[in-house]
C-alpha positions in Angstrom: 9.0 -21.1 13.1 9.9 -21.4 9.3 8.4 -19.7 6.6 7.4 -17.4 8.2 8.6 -13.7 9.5 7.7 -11.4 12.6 7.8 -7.7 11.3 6.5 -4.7 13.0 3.3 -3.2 12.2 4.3 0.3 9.8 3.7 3.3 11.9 3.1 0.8 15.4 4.3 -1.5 17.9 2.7 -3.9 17.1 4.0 -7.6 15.6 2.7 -9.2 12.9 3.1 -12.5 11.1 3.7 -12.5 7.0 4.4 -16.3 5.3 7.9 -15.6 3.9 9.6 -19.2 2.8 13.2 -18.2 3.4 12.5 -17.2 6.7 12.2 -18.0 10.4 10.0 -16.4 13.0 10.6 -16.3 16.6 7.8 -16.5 18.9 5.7 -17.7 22.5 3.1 -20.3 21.9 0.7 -20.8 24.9 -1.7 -23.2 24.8 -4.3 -24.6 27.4 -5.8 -20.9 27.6 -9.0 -20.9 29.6 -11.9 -19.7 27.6 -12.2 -16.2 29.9 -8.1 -15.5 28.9 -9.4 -16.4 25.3 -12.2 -14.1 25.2 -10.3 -11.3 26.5 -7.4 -11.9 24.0 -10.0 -11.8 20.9 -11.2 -8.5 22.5 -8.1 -7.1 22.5 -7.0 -8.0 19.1 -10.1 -6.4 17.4 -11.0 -6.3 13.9 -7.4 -6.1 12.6 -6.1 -9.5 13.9 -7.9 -12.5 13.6 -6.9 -16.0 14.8 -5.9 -19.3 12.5 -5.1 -22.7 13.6 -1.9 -23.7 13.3 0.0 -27.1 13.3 3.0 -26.5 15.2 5.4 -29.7 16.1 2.2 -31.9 16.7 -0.1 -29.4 18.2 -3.0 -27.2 17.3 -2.5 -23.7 18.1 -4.6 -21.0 17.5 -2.5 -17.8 16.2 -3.4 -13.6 15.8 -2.9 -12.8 12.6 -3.2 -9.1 11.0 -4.8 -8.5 8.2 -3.3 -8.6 5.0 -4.2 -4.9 4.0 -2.5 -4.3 7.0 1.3 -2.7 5.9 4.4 -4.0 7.4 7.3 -2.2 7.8 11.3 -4.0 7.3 12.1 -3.9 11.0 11.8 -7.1 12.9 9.5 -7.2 15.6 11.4 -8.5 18.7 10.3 -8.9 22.4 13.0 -7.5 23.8 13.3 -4.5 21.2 9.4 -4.1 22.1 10.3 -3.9 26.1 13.4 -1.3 25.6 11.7 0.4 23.5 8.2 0.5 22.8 6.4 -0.6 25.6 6.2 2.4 27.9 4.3 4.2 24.7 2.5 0.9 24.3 1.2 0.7 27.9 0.2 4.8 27.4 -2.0 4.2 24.6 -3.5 1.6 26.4 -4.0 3.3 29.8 -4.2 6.9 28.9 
């Protein structure tokens, strides 16, 4: 999406989304969530992430995003950077 970019979260795994004009962001957008998925997702996302409503190409979608105290490193936050790398450390924190 432009104007905007996906870097990782300083320190973390974790995406996050900062307006930058010159940019483009790759990302999933999901929509028709049923309100159990929804709640769950809001869970998840805790106190540092908190949703907007974005227009995207016609359509309302809400979107996570971190908050702006949170830093940001200069890496760009990929999926498939996240699966090779960071996701078995991801899914430990998660699961103990």
């Amino acid at each position: 999406m432009k104007g905007w970019i996906c870097l990782r979260l300083e320190g973390a795994a974790y995406p996050l989304l900062r307006s930058e004009p010159a940019s483009t962001a790759i990302f999933h957008l999901y929509h028709d969530c049923s309100e159990v998925s929804w709640r769950r997702l809001v869970e998840y996302e805790g106190s540092e992430y908190t949703w907007i409503e974005l227009q995207i190409e016609g359509l309302a979608y809400r979107v996570f995003m971190s908050e702006p105290s949170l830093p940001a490193s200069s890496e760009i936050w990929d999926l498939e950077t996240f699966q090779r790398r960071d996701k078995s450390h991801y899914l430990k924190d998660i699961f103990g």
